[in-house]
N, C-alpha and C positions, 0 to 999 in steps of 0.2 A: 577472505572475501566476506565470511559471515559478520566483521567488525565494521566494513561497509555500509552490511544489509542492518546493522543495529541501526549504526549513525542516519542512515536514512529513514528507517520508524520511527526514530526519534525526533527529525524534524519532520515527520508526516504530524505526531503527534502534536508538536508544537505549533505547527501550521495552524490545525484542525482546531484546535486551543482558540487561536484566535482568529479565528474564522466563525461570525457570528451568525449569516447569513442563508444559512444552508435548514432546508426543511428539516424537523427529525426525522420524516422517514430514510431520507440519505443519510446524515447522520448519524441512526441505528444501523443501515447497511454497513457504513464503513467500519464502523464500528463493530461491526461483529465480525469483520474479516481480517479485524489488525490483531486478535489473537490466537489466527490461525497463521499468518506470516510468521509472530514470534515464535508458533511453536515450533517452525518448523530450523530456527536457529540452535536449536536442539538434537535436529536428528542430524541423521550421515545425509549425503547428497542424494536426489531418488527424482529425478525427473517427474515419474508420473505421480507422486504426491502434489506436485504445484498446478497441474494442468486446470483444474477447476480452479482453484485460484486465481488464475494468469486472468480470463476471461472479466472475474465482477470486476477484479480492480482496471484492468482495461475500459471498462463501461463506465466507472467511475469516474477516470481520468478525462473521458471525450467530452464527460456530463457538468466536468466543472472547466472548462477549460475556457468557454468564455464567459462565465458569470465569476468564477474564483479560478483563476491563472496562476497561485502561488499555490493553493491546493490540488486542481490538476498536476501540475509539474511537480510537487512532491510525490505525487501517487506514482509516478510516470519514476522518480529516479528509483523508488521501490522496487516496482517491477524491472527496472535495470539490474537493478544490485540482485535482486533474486537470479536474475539470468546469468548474473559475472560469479556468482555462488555454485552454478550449477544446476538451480532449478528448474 
Protein backbone atom coordinates (compact mmCIF):
# COMPACT_ATOMS: atom_id res chain seq x y z
CA UNK A 1 0.00 0.00 0.00
CA UNK A 2 2.85 2.52 0.78
CA UNK A 3 3.86 1.95 -3.22
CA UNK A 4 0.35 3.38 -3.70
CA UNK A 5 0.73 6.16 -1.43
CA UNK A 6 4.17 7.09 -3.30
CA UNK A 7 2.56 6.90 -6.78
CA UNK A 8 0.06 9.15 -5.66
CA UNK A 9 2.48 12.12 -4.10
CA UNK A 10 3.94 11.67 -7.10
CA UNK A 11 1.24 12.84 -9.25
CA UNK A 12 0.04 15.18 -6.47
CA UNK A 13 3.39 16.52 -7.31
CA UNK A 14 3.12 16.55 -10.82
CA UNK A 15 -0.28 17.98 -10.70
CA UNK A 16 0.81 20.88 -8.41
CA UNK A 17 3.93 21.37 -11.16
CA UNK A 18 1.49 22.39 -13.42
CA UNK A 19 -0.93 23.83 -11.78
CA UNK A 20 -0.04 27.72 -12.24
CA UNK A 21 -2.99 29.26 -10.81
CA UNK A 22 -3.16 28.75 -7.26
CA UNK A 23 -2.14 31.72 -4.73
CA UNK A 24 1.32 31.13 -2.67
CA UNK A 25 -0.26 31.10 0.25
CA UNK A 26 -2.02 27.74 -0.70
CA UNK A 27 0.72 26.80 -2.43
CA UNK A 28 3.08 27.02 0.78
CA UNK A 29 0.31 25.31 2.64
CA UNK A 30 0.45 22.39 0.53
CA UNK A 31 3.53 22.38 0.27
CA UNK A 32 4.61 22.17 3.60
CA UNK A 33 2.37 19.16 4.27
CA UNK A 34 3.63 16.95 1.28
CA UNK A 35 6.76 16.28 3.38
CA UNK A 36 4.96 15.17 6.29
CA UNK A 37 2.90 12.65 4.00
CA UNK A 38 6.39 11.36 2.80
CA UNK A 39 7.56 10.97 6.00
CA UNK A 40 5.34 9.04 7.14
CA UNK A 41 6.10 6.36 4.14
CA UNK A 42 8.93 5.67 6.48
CA UNK A 43 7.38 4.76 9.65
CA UNK A 44 5.21 1.48 10.61
CA UNK A 45 1.43 2.11 10.36
CA UNK A 46 0.17 4.40 13.55
CA UNK A 47 -3.13 5.79 12.91
CA UNK A 48 -2.89 8.56 15.27
CA UNK A 49 0.32 10.12 13.58
CA UNK A 50 -2.06 10.94 10.36
CA UNK A 51 -5.06 12.41 12.29
CA UNK A 52 -3.86 16.05 11.87
CA UNK A 53 -2.85 15.33 8.61
CA UNK A 54 -6.11 13.98 7.28
CA UNK A 55 -7.95 17.33 8.18
CA UNK A 56 -5.40 20.25 6.12
CA UNK A 57 -5.31 18.05 3.16
CA UNK A 58 -9.16 17.53 3.45
CA UNK A 59 -9.63 21.40 3.34
CA UNK A 60 -7.23 21.49 0.64
CA UNK A 61 -8.99 19.25 -1.39
CA UNK A 62 -12.90 21.01 -0.96
CA UNK A 63 -10.66 24.49 -1.61
CA UNK A 64 -9.54 23.43 -4.98
CA UNK A 65 -12.15 21.49 -6.23
CA UNK A 66 -13.92 23.85 -8.17
CA UNK A 67 -11.17 26.31 -9.37
CA UNK A 68 -8.41 23.14 -9.95
CA UNK A 69 -10.50 19.73 -10.30
CA UNK A 70 -7.22 17.82 -11.31
CA UNK A 71 -5.59 19.13 -8.08
CA UNK A 72 -8.47 18.62 -5.74
CA UNK A 73 -8.74 14.95 -6.99
CA UNK A 74 -5.20 14.31 -6.65
CA UNK A 75 -5.20 15.50 -3.00
CA UNK A 76 -8.39 13.40 -2.60
CA UNK A 77 -6.48 9.95 -4.14
CA UNK A 78 -3.79 10.97 -1.37
CA UNK A 79 -5.76 10.80 1.45
CA UNK A 80 -7.22 7.48 0.03
CA UNK A 81 -3.94 5.90 -0.40
CA UNK A 82 -3.14 7.11 3.21
CA UNK A 83 -6.34 5.34 4.36
CA UNK A 84 -5.63 1.87 2.19
CA UNK A 85 -1.90 2.14 3.99
CA UNK A 86 -3.45 2.23 7.28
CA UNK A 87 -3.24 5.77 8.29
Amino acid sequence: MKTELQLQLDALHGTLRRTQSIDEATRDQLMGLLPEVTRLLGQSTAASDVHPLIAPLETLAVRFEADHPALGNALRQVIDALGKAGF
